[in-house]
N, C-alpha and C positions, 0 to 999 in steps of 0.2 A: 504494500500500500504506500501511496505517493505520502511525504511532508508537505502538508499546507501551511504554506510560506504566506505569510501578509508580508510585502515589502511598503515601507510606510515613511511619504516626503513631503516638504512642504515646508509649512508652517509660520508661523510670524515672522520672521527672521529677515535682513537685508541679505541673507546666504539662501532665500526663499527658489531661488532659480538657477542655484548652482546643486542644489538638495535636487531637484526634477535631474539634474541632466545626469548625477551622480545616477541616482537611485534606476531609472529607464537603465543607464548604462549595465546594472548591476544586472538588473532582471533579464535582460541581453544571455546574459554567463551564466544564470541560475541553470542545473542539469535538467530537464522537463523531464529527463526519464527517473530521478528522486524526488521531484521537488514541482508541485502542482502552486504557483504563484499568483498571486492578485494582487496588482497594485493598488495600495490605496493614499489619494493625495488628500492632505492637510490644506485648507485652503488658509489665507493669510488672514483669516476670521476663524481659527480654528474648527472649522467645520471639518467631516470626514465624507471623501467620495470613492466610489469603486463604480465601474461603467464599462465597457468596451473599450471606452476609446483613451481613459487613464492613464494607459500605461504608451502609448500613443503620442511621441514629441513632438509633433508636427500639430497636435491638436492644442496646444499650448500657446501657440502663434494668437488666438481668441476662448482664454479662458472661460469666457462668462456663456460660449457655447458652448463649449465643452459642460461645460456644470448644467447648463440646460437639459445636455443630451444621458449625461450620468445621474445616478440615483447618490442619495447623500443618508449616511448608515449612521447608527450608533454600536456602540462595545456594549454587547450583552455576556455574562456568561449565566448559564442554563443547564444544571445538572453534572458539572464540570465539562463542559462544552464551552469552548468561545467560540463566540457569533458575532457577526457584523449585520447586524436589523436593520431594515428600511425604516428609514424616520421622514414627515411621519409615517407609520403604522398603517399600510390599507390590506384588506381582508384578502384581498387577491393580488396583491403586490411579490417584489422581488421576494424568491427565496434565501433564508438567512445563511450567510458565506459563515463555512466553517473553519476554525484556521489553529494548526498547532503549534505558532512561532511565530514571532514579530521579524523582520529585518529594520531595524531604522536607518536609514539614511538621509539623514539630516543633519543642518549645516547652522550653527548661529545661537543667536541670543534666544529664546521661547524655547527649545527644542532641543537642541543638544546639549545648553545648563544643567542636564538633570530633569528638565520641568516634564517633558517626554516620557523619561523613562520610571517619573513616579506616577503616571498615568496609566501606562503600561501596568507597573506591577501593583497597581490598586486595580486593577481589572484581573488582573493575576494570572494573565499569559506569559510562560518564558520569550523572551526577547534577548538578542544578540547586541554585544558588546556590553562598555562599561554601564555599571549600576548607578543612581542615582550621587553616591557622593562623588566619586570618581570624575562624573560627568561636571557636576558643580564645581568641585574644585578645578578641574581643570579649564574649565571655559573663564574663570577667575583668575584673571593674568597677577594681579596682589597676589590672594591666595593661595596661588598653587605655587611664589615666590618662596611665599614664606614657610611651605610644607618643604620644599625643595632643600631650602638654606637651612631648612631643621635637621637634615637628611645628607647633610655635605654633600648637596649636587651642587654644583658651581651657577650662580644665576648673576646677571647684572642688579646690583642695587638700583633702586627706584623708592619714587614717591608718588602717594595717590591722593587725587584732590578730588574732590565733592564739587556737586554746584553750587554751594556754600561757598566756597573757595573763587568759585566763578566771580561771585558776586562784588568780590573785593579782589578785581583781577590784576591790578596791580601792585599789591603786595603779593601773590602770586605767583608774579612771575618775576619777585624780585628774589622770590623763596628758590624757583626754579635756576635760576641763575646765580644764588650763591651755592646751592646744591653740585649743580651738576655744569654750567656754565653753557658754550658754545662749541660743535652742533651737539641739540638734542633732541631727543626721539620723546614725541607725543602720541600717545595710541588709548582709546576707548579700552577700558579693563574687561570686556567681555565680548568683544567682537572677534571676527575672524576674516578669514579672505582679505586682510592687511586693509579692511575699509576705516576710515576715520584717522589711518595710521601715517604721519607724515614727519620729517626732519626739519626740525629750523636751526637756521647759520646764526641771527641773530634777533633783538626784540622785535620791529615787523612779521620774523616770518614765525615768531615761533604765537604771537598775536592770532595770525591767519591756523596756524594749527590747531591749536588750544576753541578756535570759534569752530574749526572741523569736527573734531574729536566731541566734543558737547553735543554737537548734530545727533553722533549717534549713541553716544550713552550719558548717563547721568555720573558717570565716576570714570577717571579718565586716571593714565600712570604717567610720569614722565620718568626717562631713565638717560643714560649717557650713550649718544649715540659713535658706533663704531665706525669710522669710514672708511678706514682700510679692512673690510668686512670679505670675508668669505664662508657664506651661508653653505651647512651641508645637512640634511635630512636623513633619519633614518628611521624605517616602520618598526615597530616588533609585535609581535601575533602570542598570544598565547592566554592563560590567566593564570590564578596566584599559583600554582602548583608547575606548569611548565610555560617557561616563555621564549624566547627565541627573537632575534636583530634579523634584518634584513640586509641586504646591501644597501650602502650609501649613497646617496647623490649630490651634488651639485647642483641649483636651479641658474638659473640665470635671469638676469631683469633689466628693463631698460634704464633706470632712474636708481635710489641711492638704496629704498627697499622693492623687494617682490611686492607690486600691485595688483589690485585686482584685474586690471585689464590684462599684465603679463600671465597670470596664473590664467584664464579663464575667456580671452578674448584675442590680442597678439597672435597666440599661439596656435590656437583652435579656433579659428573662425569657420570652417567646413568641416567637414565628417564625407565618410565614404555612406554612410547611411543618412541623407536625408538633409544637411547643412546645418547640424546643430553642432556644437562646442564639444570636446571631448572631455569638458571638462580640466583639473588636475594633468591627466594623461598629455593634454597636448602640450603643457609647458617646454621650452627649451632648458632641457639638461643633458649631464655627464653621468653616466651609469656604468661602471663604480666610478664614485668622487675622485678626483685626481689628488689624492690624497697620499701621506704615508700610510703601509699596513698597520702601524703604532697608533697614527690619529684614527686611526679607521676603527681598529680594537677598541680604542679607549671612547670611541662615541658609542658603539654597539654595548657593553659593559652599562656605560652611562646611561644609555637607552632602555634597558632591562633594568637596573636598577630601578631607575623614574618609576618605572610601567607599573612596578612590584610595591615601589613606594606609593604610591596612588591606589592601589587595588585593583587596578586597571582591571578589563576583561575584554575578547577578540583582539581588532587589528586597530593601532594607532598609530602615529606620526609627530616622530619627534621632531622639532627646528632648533639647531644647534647653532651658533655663529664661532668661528672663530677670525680673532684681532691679530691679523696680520702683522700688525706693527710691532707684539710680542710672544705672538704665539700661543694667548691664552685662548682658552677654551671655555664656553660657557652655552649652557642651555637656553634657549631663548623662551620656548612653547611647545607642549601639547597641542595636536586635534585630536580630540579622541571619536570624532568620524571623520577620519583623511576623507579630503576630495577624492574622487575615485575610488573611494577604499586601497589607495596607495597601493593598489595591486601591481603597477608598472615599477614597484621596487622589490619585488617578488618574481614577477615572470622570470626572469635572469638567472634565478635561483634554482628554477625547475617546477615551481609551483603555479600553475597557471590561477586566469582570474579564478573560476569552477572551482576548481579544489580549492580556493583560499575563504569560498562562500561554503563552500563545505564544512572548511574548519570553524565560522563562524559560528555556521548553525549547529555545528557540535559542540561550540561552549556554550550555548543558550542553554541545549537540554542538559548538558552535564549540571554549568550552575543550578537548573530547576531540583532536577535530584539531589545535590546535596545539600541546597535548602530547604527541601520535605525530610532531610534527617537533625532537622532544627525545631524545638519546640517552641511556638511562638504564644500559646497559651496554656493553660492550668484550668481546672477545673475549682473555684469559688464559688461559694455562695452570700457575696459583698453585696447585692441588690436585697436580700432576703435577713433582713437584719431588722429588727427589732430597734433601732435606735434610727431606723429609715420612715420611722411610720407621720414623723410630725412632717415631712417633706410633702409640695403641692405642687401642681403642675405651673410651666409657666405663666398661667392666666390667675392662677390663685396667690401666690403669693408669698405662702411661710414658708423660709427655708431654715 
């Protein structure tokens, strides 16, 4: 019998339409002769659709037909059965989609934070990749600093400001510049696809960053920008019990960081299927990073460490920098849903995309199972007490 796969993209997110071309691409590789698949899109109003034509990139060009022509579900489960219900409810309407497994693939702030996959497992389907903290901490560029520097993984020091901070933006930036000085890197603490993320030389340009960066979050990090920078990535696949590095790469960018137009347009503006974006895939890189085997070990090492230090689960994407000028080595960020599922740092390896979705969906059930050998309640009788009786309902009053 086939795994009923929900693969599941979208969402609130400015990563809202790199999450489609990810997730389509995914379901591309999924095996049909294991893995019976249903796309289901998150619309940017948190609604859920499944349809025909879902899964369908070209239908995407005009959303709001698309959603015309698709049915829009809710998360039931039923007996231990999950379902995806026709909402509303008609008596002779779609039948309820059964499904054994979630794939997320999702990109951003609403979605990949964690906020997803506490959705997910308050519905109480096993789903693939990391768990709820994992996910938070790491989309938390502060946060996931200061687990890191707890942890002696090497991270650049930073500062985070509030829109409090905004508000008296010249003492601010008078902070930022006794801190850290000239150039520095302004970047939104929960974004991704390098949006919001820009370098200023001096006070104008770091002025124009600081009003970018607010655009798209309400807490924003400044940290000391490297400019003799060479960026290297590496995925690692596994969870707490075995994990495993990837080979490295290289990206390459037109400007001082990876943007989003280098990641996700530059590069991939056509496909052989259809003229969408490959996403991740079609960046320009170097595979394996033109590295030493030394720096190479020592990111892979750092890379698994991170992953373990987080409680990571599946496949993630580590951004590492190293400062030319001395040789230091420091970790920059997690994704813990790479664009493409960083599958094109695997291929090389022997593992195609397939088997890497394979392995995915094999940590979902694993974690599921050994969360059913965890006792999450007790048998009490705390409602049924004698010292509960003077208690009234909302509308009444005595407590």
């Amino acid at each position: 019998m086939k795994i009923r796969v929900g693969v599941i993209f979208g969402g609130r997110s400015v990563e809202h339409e790199v999450s489609v071309i990810s997730a389509l691409q995914a379901m591309q590789n999924l095996d049909g002769a294991k893995y019976e698949a249903t796309a289901i899109y998150l619309t940017k109003d948190n609604d859920l659709y499944v349809g025909d034509n879902i899964g369908n990139i070209e239908a995407y060009k005009d959303i709001p037909a698309l959603l015309k022509s698709s049915q829009r579900v809710i998360p039931v489960k039923e007996n231990g059965h999950y379902l995806l219900a026709a909402y509303p409810h008609r008596t002779f309407g779609m039948k309820p989609v059964e499904l054994d497994v979630i794939l997320p693939v999702v990109h951003g702030t609403n979605v990949e934070d964690g906020t997803l996959m506490g959705y997910l497992k308050t519905w109480g389907i096993p789903f693939a990749g990391c768990d709820v903290t994992a996910a938070a901490v790491g989309m938390d560029k502060y946060i996931m600093k200061t687990v890191f520097m707890d942890n002696d993984i090497p991270v650049l020091p930073c500062r985070r400001y509030t829109t409090k901070d905004y508000k008296d933006i010249d003492i601010m930036i008078s902070d930022i510049e006794d801190r850290f000085g000239y150039p520095v890197i302004i970047k939104p603490v929960n974004s991704g696809s390098s949006v919001g993320i820009s370098v200023a030389h001096d006070r104008d340009g770091l002025v124009k960053s600081l009003d970018s960066a607010y655009t798209f979050a309400n807490v924003i990090l400044a940290e000391h920008a490297i400019m003799e920078l060479q960026e290297i990535n590496c995925s690692v696949l596994g969870d707490m019990d075995e994990a495993e590095a990837s080979l490295c790469e290289e990206p390459y960018h037109s400007d001082e960081i990876l943007s989003y137009e280098d990641k996700y347009i530059s590069g991939g503006k056509t496909s052989k299927t259809g003229g969408a974006s490959k996403g991740m895939a079609s960046v320009s890189r170097t595979i394996p990073a033109p590295i030493s085997d030394e720096m190479t070990e020592k990111i892979q090492n750092l890379a698994v460490r991170a992953f373990r230090c987080l409680g990571c689960n599946g496949v993630v994407r580590f951004d590492f920098m190293i400062d030319k000028s001395n040789g230091k080595l420091y970790l920059n960020e997690i994704n813990t849903i790479p664009g493409s599922l960083s599958f094109y740092l695997w291929e090389p390896t022997g593992l195609s995309y397939g088997k890497l979705l394979d392995r995915l969906i094999d940590h979902a059930i694993k974690r599921r199972r050994d969360e059913d050998r965890v006792t999450f309640s007790f048998e009490t009788n705390i409602l049924n007490q004698s010292s509960l009786k003077g208690l009234k309902g909302s509308k009444g009053g005595k407590v």
